[in-house]
Steps between C-alpha positions, in 0.01 A plus 500: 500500500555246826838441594621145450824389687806382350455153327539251754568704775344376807217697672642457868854526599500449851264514813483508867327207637176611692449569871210299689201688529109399549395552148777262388432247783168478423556490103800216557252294740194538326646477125325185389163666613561821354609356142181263526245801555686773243678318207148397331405901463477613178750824461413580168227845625815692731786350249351577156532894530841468588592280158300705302707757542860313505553212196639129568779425572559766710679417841293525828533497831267327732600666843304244782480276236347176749387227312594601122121540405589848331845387381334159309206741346833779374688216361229362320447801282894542422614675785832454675359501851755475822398532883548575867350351770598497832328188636780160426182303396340655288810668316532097441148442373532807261810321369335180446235641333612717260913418468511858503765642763401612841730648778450439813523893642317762692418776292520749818882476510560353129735693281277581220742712302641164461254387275337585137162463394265672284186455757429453870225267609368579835207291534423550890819476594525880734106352672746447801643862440395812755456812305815690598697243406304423188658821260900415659471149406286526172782789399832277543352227274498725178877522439381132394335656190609828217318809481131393276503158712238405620338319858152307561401557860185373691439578841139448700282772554396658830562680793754365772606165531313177430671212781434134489440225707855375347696796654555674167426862454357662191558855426220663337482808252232767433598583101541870506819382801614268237533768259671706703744255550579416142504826411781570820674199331559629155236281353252589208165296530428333184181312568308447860245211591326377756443109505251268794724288631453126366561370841324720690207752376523709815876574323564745219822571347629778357724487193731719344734469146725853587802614304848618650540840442222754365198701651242244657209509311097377650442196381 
Protein backbone atom coordinates (compact mmCIF):
# COMPACT_ATOMS: atom_id res chain seq x y z
CA UNK A 1 0.00 0.00 0.00
CA UNK A 2 1.23 3.87 -0.94
CA UNK A 3 1.95 5.98 1.84
CA UNK A 4 -0.40 8.91 2.29
CA UNK A 5 0.76 11.86 4.56
CA UNK A 6 -0.85 13.05 7.56
CA UNK A 7 -4.31 14.71 6.80
CA UNK A 8 -3.65 18.12 5.91
CA UNK A 9 -0.18 18.18 6.28
CA UNK A 10 1.46 20.21 3.72
CA UNK A 11 3.74 18.60 1.06
CA UNK A 12 6.61 21.34 1.31
CA UNK A 13 7.87 22.86 4.42
CA UNK A 14 10.43 25.08 3.36
CA UNK A 15 12.84 25.79 0.35
CA UNK A 16 15.84 27.58 -0.77
CA UNK A 17 15.11 30.00 -3.43
CA UNK A 18 17.02 29.02 -6.72
CA UNK A 19 20.38 30.23 -8.03
CA UNK A 20 20.49 31.79 -11.70
CA UNK A 21 21.55 29.46 -14.15
CA UNK A 22 21.02 29.18 -18.17
CA UNK A 23 18.36 26.58 -18.10
CA UNK A 24 16.33 28.81 -15.75
CA UNK A 25 17.10 32.03 -17.73
CA UNK A 26 16.05 30.66 -20.68
CA UNK A 27 12.82 28.87 -19.11
CA UNK A 28 11.91 32.42 -17.11
CA UNK A 29 12.45 34.42 -20.55
CA UNK A 30 10.98 32.19 -22.86
CA UNK A 31 7.94 30.91 -20.55
CA UNK A 32 5.06 32.21 -22.62
CA UNK A 33 6.64 30.34 -25.69
CA UNK A 34 7.36 27.27 -23.98
CA UNK A 35 3.72 26.92 -22.35
CA UNK A 36 2.28 27.82 -25.94
CA UNK A 37 4.24 24.88 -27.79
CA UNK A 38 3.89 22.04 -24.73
CA UNK A 39 0.62 22.54 -22.70
CA UNK A 40 -1.66 21.27 -25.78
CA UNK A 41 0.27 17.62 -25.65
CA UNK A 42 -1.71 14.98 -24.74
CA UNK A 43 0.07 13.09 -21.56
CA UNK A 44 -2.24 10.44 -21.29
CA UNK A 45 0.53 7.46 -23.39
CA UNK A 46 3.79 8.23 -20.62
CA UNK A 47 1.14 9.08 -17.61
CA UNK A 48 -1.33 6.18 -17.91
CA UNK A 49 1.21 3.36 -16.79
CA UNK A 50 2.04 5.23 -13.91
CA UNK A 51 -1.92 5.48 -12.64
CA UNK A 52 -2.52 2.17 -13.51
CA UNK A 53 -0.51 1.08 -11.10
CA UNK A 54 -1.23 3.80 -8.17
CA UNK A 55 -5.31 4.66 -7.52
CA UNK A 56 -6.78 8.39 -7.26
CA UNK A 57 -6.38 10.30 -5.01
CA UNK A 58 -3.08 9.51 -4.41
CA UNK A 59 -0.63 12.54 -3.84
CA UNK A 60 1.98 13.35 -6.59
CA UNK A 61 4.68 15.20 -7.17
CA UNK A 62 5.35 16.97 -10.37
CA UNK A 63 9.19 17.79 -9.97
CA UNK A 64 9.82 20.60 -13.14
CA UNK A 65 6.37 20.91 -13.15
CA UNK A 66 6.38 24.22 -15.98
CA UNK A 67 3.18 25.00 -17.18
CA UNK A 68 0.78 22.57 -15.05
CA UNK A 69 -0.10 20.46 -18.25
CA UNK A 70 0.62 17.16 -16.16
CA UNK A 71 -0.69 18.61 -12.88
CA UNK A 72 -4.36 19.71 -14.71
CA UNK A 73 -4.48 16.02 -16.49
CA UNK A 74 -3.60 14.32 -12.40
CA UNK A 75 -6.20 16.46 -10.92
CA UNK A 76 -8.69 15.68 -13.29
CA UNK A 77 -8.77 12.01 -12.52
CA UNK A 78 -8.81 12.63 -8.52
CA UNK A 79 -5.38 13.12 -7.82
CA UNK A 80 -3.93 15.52 -5.28
CA UNK A 81 -1.21 16.86 -7.53
CA UNK A 82 1.49 19.60 -6.06
CA UNK A 83 4.69 20.99 -7.97
CA UNK A 84 8.15 22.47 -8.33
CA UNK A 85 9.35 24.54 -10.80
CA UNK A 86 12.11 26.62 -10.77
CA UNK A 87 11.26 29.18 -13.46
CA UNK A 88 8.95 32.41 -11.43
CA UNK A 89 6.67 32.33 -14.58
CA UNK A 90 5.71 29.47 -15.16
CA UNK A 91 5.46 28.26 -11.38
CA UNK A 92 2.68 31.22 -11.85
CA UNK A 93 1.00 29.81 -14.93
CA UNK A 94 0.86 26.27 -13.29
CA UNK A 95 -0.95 28.04 -10.45
CA UNK A 96 -3.38 29.71 -12.59
CA UNK A 97 -4.16 26.84 -14.29
CA UNK A 98 -4.76 24.27 -12.11
CA UNK A 99 -5.12 26.15 -8.35
CA UNK A 100 -3.02 23.41 -7.43
CA UNK A 101 0.17 24.57 -5.32
CA UNK A 102 3.49 25.12 -6.90
CA UNK A 103 6.82 26.19 -5.15
CA UNK A 104 8.95 28.12 -6.59
CA UNK A 105 12.40 25.86 -5.85
CA UNK A 106 15.30 24.19 -7.48
CA UNK A 107 15.13 20.66 -7.06
CA UNK A 108 19.17 20.43 -7.14
CA UNK A 109 19.46 21.97 -3.65
CA UNK A 110 15.65 21.41 -2.44
CA UNK A 111 15.20 19.55 0.79
CA UNK A 112 13.20 16.70 -0.36
CA UNK A 113 13.03 14.84 2.92
CA UNK A 114 10.90 17.75 3.57
CA UNK A 115 8.20 16.62 1.61
CA UNK A 116 5.60 13.52 1.25
CA UNK A 117 4.23 12.11 -1.71
CA UNK A 118 3.25 8.83 -2.94
CA UNK A 119 4.81 9.45 -6.66
CA UNK A 120 7.47 11.50 -8.43
CA UNK A 121 6.76 12.95 -11.83
CA UNK A 122 9.82 13.62 -13.77
CA UNK A 123 8.63 14.44 -17.09
CA UNK A 124 12.01 15.81 -18.74
CA UNK A 125 12.92 17.58 -16.06
CA UNK A 126 17.03 15.90 -15.57
CA UNK A 127 17.22 16.62 -20.06
CA UNK A 128 19.58 19.43 -18.69
CA UNK A 129 21.31 16.77 -16.35
CA UNK A 130 25.09 15.30 -17.30
CA UNK A 131 25.27 11.70 -16.47
CA UNK A 132 27.44 11.79 -13.35
CA UNK A 133 25.37 13.98 -11.85
CA UNK A 134 22.22 12.29 -13.02
CA UNK A 135 22.27 9.07 -10.17
CA UNK A 136 23.42 11.93 -7.05
CA UNK A 137 20.61 14.09 -7.88
CA UNK A 138 17.91 11.45 -8.94
CA UNK A 139 19.00 9.63 -5.36
CA UNK A 140 18.36 12.73 -2.89
CA UNK A 141 14.82 13.19 -4.29
CA UNK A 142 13.51 9.74 -2.94
CA UNK A 143 13.48 10.54 0.80
CA UNK A 144 10.39 12.46 -0.87
CA UNK A 145 8.63 9.07 -1.23
CA UNK A 146 8.32 5.40 1.30
CA UNK A 147 9.79 2.25 0.36
CA UNK A 148 7.01 0.68 -2.74
CA UNK A 149 6.77 4.46 -4.07
CA UNK A 150 6.96 4.94 -7.05
CA UNK A 151 8.67 7.66 -9.94
CA UNK A 152 7.75 8.31 -13.81
CA UNK A 153 10.90 9.39 -15.56
CA UNK A 154 11.44 10.31 -19.32
CA UNK A 155 14.60 11.26 -20.62
CA UNK A 156 15.60 11.48 -24.65
CA UNK A 157 17.42 8.89 -26.21
CA UNK A 158 20.91 9.01 -27.70
CA UNK A 159 24.38 9.33 -27.49
CA UNK A 160 26.04 12.67 -26.15
CA UNK A 161 24.45 15.82 -26.01
CA UNK A 162 21.85 17.35 -28.32
CA UNK A 163 22.62 21.65 -28.13
CA UNK A 164 20.36 24.23 -29.56
CA UNK A 165 20.40 27.25 -31.31
CA UNK A 166 18.75 28.65 -27.86
CA UNK A 167 21.88 27.80 -25.76
CA UNK A 168 20.23 24.90 -23.96
CA UNK A 169 21.89 21.57 -23.69
CA UNK A 170 20.19 18.20 -23.83
CA UNK A 171 21.69 15.23 -22.28
CA UNK A 172 21.06 12.16 -24.09
CA UNK A 173 20.80 8.40 -22.89
CA UNK A 174 21.57 5.04 -24.59
CA UNK A 175 18.90 2.65 -22.43
CA UNK A 176 21.11 -0.08 -21.21
CA UNK A 177 23.16 3.50 -19.29
CA UNK A 178 19.80 4.34 -18.06
CA UNK A 179 19.42 1.10 -16.49
CA UNK A 180 22.41 1.13 -14.95
CA UNK A 181 21.62 4.14 -13.37
CA UNK A 182 18.29 3.21 -11.87
CA UNK A 183 19.45 0.20 -10.84
CA UNK A 184 22.71 2.28 -8.91
CA UNK A 185 19.76 4.35 -7.52
CA UNK A 186 17.76 1.74 -5.75
CA UNK A 187 15.06 1.79 -8.33
CA UNK A 188 12.98 -1.26 -9.67
CA UNK A 189 11.75 -0.66 -13.35
CA UNK A 190 8.16 -1.23 -13.57
CA UNK A 191 7.33 -0.50 -17.17
CA UNK A 192 9.78 1.14 -20.05
CA UNK A 193 8.62 3.00 -23.34
CA UNK A 194 9.83 4.71 -25.94
CA UNK A 195 7.56 7.59 -27.39
CA UNK A 196 8.39 10.10 -31.03
CA UNK A 197 8.43 13.20 -29.77
CA UNK A 198 5.14 15.27 -30.72
CA UNK A 199 7.21 18.27 -31.35
CA UNK A 200 9.86 16.94 -33.01
CA UNK A 201 10.05 13.32 -34.83
CA UNK A 202 13.84 13.39 -34.98
CA UNK A 203 13.16 13.18 -30.82
CA UNK A 204 12.36 10.02 -28.90
CA UNK A 205 11.81 9.77 -25.32
CA UNK A 206 12.37 7.28 -23.10
CA UNK A 207 10.01 6.55 -20.21
CA UNK A 208 10.21 4.81 -17.13
CA UNK A 209 7.37 4.01 -14.06
CA UNK A 210 10.31 2.47 -11.37
CA UNK A 211 9.66 1.59 -7.76
CA UNK A 212 11.86 2.63 -4.63
CA UNK A 213 13.39 -0.19 -3.32
CA UNK A 214 13.52 -3.84 -4.98
CA UNK A 215 15.63 -5.65 -7.75
CA UNK A 216 15.19 -3.72 -11.17
CA UNK A 217 13.46 -5.76 -13.37
CA UNK A 218 13.60 -5.39 -17.82
CA UNK A 219 10.83 -3.82 -18.75
Amino acid sequence: MLHSPPQGKALFTHARRPEGSPVRDYYQRFAHQYRDATFSIDPSPFLEPLIRLMPPPARILDIGCGSGRDMLWLEKRGYRAEGIERSTALARFAREVTGCRVLEADFETFDFSSTHADALLLVGALVHTPRERFAPILTRMLPALPEGGLVYLSLKEGEGVSRRDDGRVFHLWREDDLEKDLHASGLQVLHGSRNVSSLDPKDVWLGRVLRKGGETERP
